[in-house]
C-alpha positions in Angstrom: 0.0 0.0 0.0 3.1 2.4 0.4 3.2 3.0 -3.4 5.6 5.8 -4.3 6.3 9.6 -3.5 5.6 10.8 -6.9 2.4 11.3 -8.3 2.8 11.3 -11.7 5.2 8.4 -12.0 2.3 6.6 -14.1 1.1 8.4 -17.0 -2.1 6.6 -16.7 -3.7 9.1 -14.1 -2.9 11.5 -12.0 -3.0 15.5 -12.1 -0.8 16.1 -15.0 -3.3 13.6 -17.0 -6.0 15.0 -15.7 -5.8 18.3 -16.0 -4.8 17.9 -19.7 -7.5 19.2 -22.6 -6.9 15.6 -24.5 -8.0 14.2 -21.6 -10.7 16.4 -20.5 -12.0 15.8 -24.3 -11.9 12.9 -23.8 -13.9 12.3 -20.9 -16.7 14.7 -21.5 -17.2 13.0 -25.1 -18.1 9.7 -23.1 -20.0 11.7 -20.9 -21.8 13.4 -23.1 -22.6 9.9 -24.9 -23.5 8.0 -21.5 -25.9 10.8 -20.7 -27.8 10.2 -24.5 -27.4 6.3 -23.9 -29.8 7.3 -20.8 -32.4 9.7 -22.3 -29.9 12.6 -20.4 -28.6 16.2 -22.0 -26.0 18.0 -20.8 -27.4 21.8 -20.5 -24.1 23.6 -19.8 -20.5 23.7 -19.3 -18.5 20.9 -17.3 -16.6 21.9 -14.3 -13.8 20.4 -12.6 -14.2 20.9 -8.7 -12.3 18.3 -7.8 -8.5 17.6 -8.7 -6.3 15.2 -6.7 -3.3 13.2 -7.1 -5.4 10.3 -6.0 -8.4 11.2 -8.2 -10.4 13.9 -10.2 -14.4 14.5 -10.7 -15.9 16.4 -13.3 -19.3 18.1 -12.9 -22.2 18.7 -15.0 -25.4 20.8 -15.2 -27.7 18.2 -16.8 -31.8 18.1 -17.8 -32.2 15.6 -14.9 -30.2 17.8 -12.4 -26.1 17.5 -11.7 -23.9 14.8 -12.6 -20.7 13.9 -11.3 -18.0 11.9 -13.5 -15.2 10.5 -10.8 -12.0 9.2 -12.2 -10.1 7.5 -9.3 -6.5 6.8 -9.6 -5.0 3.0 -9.4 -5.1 2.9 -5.5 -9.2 3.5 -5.0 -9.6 2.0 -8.8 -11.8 -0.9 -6.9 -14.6 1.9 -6.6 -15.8 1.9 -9.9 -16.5 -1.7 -10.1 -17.6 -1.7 -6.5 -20.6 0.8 -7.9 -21.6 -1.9 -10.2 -22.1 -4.3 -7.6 -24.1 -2.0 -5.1 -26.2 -1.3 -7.8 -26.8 -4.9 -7.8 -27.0 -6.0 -4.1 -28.3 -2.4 -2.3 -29.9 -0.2 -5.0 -31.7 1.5 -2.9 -28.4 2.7 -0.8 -26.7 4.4 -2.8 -26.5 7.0 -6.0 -27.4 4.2 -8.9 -24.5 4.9 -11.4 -26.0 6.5 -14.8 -23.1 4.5 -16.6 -19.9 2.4 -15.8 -16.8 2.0 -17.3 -14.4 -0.3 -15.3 -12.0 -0.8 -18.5 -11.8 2.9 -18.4 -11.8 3.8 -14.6 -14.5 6.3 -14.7 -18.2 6.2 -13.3 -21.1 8.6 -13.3 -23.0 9.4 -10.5 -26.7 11.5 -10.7 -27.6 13.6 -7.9 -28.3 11.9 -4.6 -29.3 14.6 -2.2 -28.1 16.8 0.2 -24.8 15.8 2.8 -26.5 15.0 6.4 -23.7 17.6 7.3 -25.2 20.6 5.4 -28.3 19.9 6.8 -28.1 19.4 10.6 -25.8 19.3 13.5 -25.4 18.8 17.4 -28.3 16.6 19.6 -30.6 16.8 15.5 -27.4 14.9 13.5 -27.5 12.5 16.9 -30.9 12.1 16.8 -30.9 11.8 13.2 -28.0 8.9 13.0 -30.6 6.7 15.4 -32.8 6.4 12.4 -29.3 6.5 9.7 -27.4 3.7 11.3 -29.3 1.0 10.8 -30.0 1.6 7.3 -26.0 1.3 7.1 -26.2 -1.7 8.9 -28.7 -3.3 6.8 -26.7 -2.5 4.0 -23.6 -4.2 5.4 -26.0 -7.3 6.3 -26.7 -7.6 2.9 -23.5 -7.3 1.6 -22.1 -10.2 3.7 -22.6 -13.2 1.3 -20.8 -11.1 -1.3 -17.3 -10.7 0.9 -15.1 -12.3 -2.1 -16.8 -10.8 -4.6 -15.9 -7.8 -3.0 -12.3 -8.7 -2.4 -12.1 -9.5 -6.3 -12.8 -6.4 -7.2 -9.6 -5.0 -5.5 -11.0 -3.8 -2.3 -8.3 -4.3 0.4 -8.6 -7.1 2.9 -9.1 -5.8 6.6 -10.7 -8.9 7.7 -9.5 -9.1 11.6 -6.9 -12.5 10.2 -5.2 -10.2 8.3 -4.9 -7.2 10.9 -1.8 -8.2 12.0 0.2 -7.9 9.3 -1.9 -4.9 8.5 -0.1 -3.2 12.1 3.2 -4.1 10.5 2.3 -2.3 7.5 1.4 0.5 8.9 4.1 0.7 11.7 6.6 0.9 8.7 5.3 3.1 6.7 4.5 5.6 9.7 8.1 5.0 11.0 9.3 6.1 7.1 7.3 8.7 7.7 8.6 9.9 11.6 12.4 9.2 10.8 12.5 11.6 7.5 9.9 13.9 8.6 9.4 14.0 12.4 10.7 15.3 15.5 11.8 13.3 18.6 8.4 13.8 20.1 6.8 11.7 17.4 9.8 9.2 17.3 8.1 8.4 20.8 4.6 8.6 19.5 5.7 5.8 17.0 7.5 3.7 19.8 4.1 3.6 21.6 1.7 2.5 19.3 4.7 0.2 17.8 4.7 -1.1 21.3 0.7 -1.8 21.3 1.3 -5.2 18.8 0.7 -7.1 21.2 -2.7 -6.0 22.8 -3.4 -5.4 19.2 -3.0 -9.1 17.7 -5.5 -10.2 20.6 -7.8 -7.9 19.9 -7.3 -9.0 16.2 -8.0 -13.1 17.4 -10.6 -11.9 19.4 -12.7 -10.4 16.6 -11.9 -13.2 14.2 -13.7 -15.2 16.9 -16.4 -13.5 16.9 -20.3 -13.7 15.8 -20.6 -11.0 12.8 -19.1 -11.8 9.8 -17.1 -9.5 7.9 -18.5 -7.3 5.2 -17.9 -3.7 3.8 -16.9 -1.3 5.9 -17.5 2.6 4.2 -14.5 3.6 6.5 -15.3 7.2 6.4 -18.7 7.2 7.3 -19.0 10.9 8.0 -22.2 12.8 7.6 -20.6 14.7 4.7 -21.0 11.0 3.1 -24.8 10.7 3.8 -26.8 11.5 1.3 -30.6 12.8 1.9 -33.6 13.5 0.1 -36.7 14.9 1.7 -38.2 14.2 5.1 -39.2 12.2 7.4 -41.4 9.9 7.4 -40.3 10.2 3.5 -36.6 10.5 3.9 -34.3 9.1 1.8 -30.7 8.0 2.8 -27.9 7.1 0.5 -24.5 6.4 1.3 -21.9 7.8 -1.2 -18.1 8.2 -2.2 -16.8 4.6 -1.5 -13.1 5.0 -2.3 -12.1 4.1 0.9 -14.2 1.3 2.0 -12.4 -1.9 3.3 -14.1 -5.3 3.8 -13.3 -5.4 7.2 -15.4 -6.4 10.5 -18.5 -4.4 9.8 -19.0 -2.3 13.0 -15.4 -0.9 12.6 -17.3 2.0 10.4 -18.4 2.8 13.9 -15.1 4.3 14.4 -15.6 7.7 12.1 -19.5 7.2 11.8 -20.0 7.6 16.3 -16.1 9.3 16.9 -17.4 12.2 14.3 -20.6 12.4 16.4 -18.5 12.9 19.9 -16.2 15.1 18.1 -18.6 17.5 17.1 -20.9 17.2 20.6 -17.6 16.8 22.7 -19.1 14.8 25.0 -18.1 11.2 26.6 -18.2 7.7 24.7 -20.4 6.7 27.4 -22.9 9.7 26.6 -26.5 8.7 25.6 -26.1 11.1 22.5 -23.2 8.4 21.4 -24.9 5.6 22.7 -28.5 6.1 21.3 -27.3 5.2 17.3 -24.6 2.7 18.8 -27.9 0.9 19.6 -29.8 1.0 17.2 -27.3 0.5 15.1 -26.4 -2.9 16.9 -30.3 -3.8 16.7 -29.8 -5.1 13.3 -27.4 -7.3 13.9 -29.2 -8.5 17.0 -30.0 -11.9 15.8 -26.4 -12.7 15.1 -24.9 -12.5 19.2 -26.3 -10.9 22.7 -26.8 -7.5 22.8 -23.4 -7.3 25.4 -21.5 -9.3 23.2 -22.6 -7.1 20.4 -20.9 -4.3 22.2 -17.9 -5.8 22.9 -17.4 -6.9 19.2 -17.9 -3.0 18.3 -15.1 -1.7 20.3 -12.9 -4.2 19.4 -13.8 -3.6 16.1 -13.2 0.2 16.0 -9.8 -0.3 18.1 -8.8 -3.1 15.3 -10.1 -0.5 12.2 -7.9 2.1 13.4 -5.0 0.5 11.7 -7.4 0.6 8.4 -7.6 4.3 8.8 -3.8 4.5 8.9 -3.3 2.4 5.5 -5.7 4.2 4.0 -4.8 8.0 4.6 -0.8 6.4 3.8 -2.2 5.2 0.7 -4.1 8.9 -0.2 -0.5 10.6 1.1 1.5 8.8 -0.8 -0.2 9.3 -4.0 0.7 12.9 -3.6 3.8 12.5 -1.8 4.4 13.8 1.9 6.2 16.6 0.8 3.2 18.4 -0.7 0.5 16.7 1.5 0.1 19.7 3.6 -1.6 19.6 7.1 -2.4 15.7 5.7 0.7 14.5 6.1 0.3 13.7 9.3 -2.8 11.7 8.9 -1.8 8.2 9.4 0.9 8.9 12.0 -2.0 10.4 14.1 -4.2 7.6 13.2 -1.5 5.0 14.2 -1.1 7.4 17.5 -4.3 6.5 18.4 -3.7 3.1 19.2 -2.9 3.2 23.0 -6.0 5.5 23.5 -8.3 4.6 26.3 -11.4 4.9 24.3 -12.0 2.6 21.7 -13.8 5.4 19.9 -10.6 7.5 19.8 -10.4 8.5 15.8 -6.7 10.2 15.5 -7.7 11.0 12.0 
């Protein structure tokens, strides 16, 4: 997953491809043919908002509202085919792709509705995610018998087995990280959570021993990736932007999904605001394990997925090279940091 420092090392993506006219041609003369395949016009000019080293989306003014064309780079490639199979298995959860092209790399995406996070905040987001969560949940629960379907389609493996080489991975490439960029002071934040391999391969055993299987784990289940259209009781959620899903125990998307939610309330894990959607998030998997054992599978869970977050802000890093990361650069150091934390909802990143 470490890659390499320089972003345009493959002329098959990345900015220097993307921000090219031939290539921009390119891609809205598909669009523009996708969008006629499905009884679509484009009614103005294409825009780029987006343009990463680890991706780029194009966006269109169309007579069926906004479209989105994504073209992810190599390392979150997996998304495009991954649309095509939640189109398949959860329809109803996500943006359904107007057209796919996984020879190509590119997929476009209609309108889903309005980020959770534009719309409400505080004790309303909490109160909101108690109705959200379990939809999430449902669509893991449906996903389960699909695991190596997903895992063929390029999605990394966090399944808790793996996890421990996973910690290796990511103490490495944090340590690259530390002894080029860091100060002593981080040298010793490394040492610690370096020093958490043990406590971290039981916790891995532990949750490969337990009741839920694996499934697919959105990883950055933040409500700026929750997608809603009108109210309740008509609401309609969709989860979006999939690039760094994992398969992965399925209640370590707890870990951004509940840690956001304390973050932005500052209160305690043990708060009802936390623990409200924690529960009725768990009720869907009730059938599976009691409801205690259910709890303690979710914070080992979100302890084990916080070595996930670390491999997958080094993967984003990388793709742009630390040097010009900015204030991201730090990312998976801080998630790796996070490790020794009391809390198992302690996000670092």
């Amino acid at each position: 997953m470490s890659g390499t420092e320089n972003p345009e090392a493959d002329p098959g993506h990345g900015t220097a491809l993307w921000s090219s006219a031939a290539w921009r041609r390119s891609a809205v003369s598909w669009l523009d043919e996708r969008l006629a395949a499905a009884g679509i016009e484009r009614t103005g000019e294409v825009a780029q908002p987006h343009l990463r080293p680890w991706g780029t989306v194009l966006r269109a003014p169309t007579t069926r509202g906004p479209v989105w064309l994504k073209a992810p780079g190599p390392g979150t490639a997996f998304e495009v085919g991954l649309y095509r199979l939640l189109l398949r298995v959860v329809p109803e959860r996500i943006p359904p792709p107007i057209a796919v092209d996984v020879e190509r790399g590119w997929v476009v995406l209609p309108d889903g509705g309005t980020p959770l996070g534009e719309l409400l905040d505080g004790p309303a987001l909490a109160d909101a995610l108690v109705t959200i969560l379990p939809e999430y949940g449902r669509l893991q629960r449906d996903l389960m018998p699909h695991v190596q379907d997903l895992l063929a389609l390029g999605v990394t493996d966090m399944r808790a087995a793996v996890m421990p080489r996973r910690f290796d991975e990511a103490a490495h490439a944090v340590g690259e990280y530390v002894e080029r960029y860091g100060d002593p002071s981080d040298r010793e934040t490394h040492r610690r959570a370096t020093a958490m391999r043990a406590a971290f391969v039981s916790w891995s055993e532990r949750l490969a021993a337990a009741s839920v299987p694996p499934s697919l784990d959105h990883n950055d289940l933040h409500p700026w990736n929750i997608l809603v259209t009108g109210t309740p009781p008509a609401q309609r959620v969709r989860f979006y932007d999939w690039g760094d899903s994992v398969v992965a125990h399925p209640f370590a998307g707890m870990l951004v999904a509940l840690g956001f939610l304390r973050s932005r309330l500052g209160v305690a894990p043990d708060d009802p605001a936390i623990l409200r959607p924690r529960d009725a998030y768990l009720e869907v998997f009730g059938d599976l394990a009691p409801r205690a054992e259910l709890v303690e599978e979710l914070e080992l869970a979100c302890r084990v997925g916080r070595i996930a977050r670390t491999l997958v802000w080094e993967r984003s890093v990388r793709a742009q090279g630390h040097a010009r990361a900015g204030e991201f650069a730090r990312a998976p150091l801080n998630s790796f940091a996070s490790l020794p934390a009391d809390s198992w909802i302690a996000l670092g990143a």
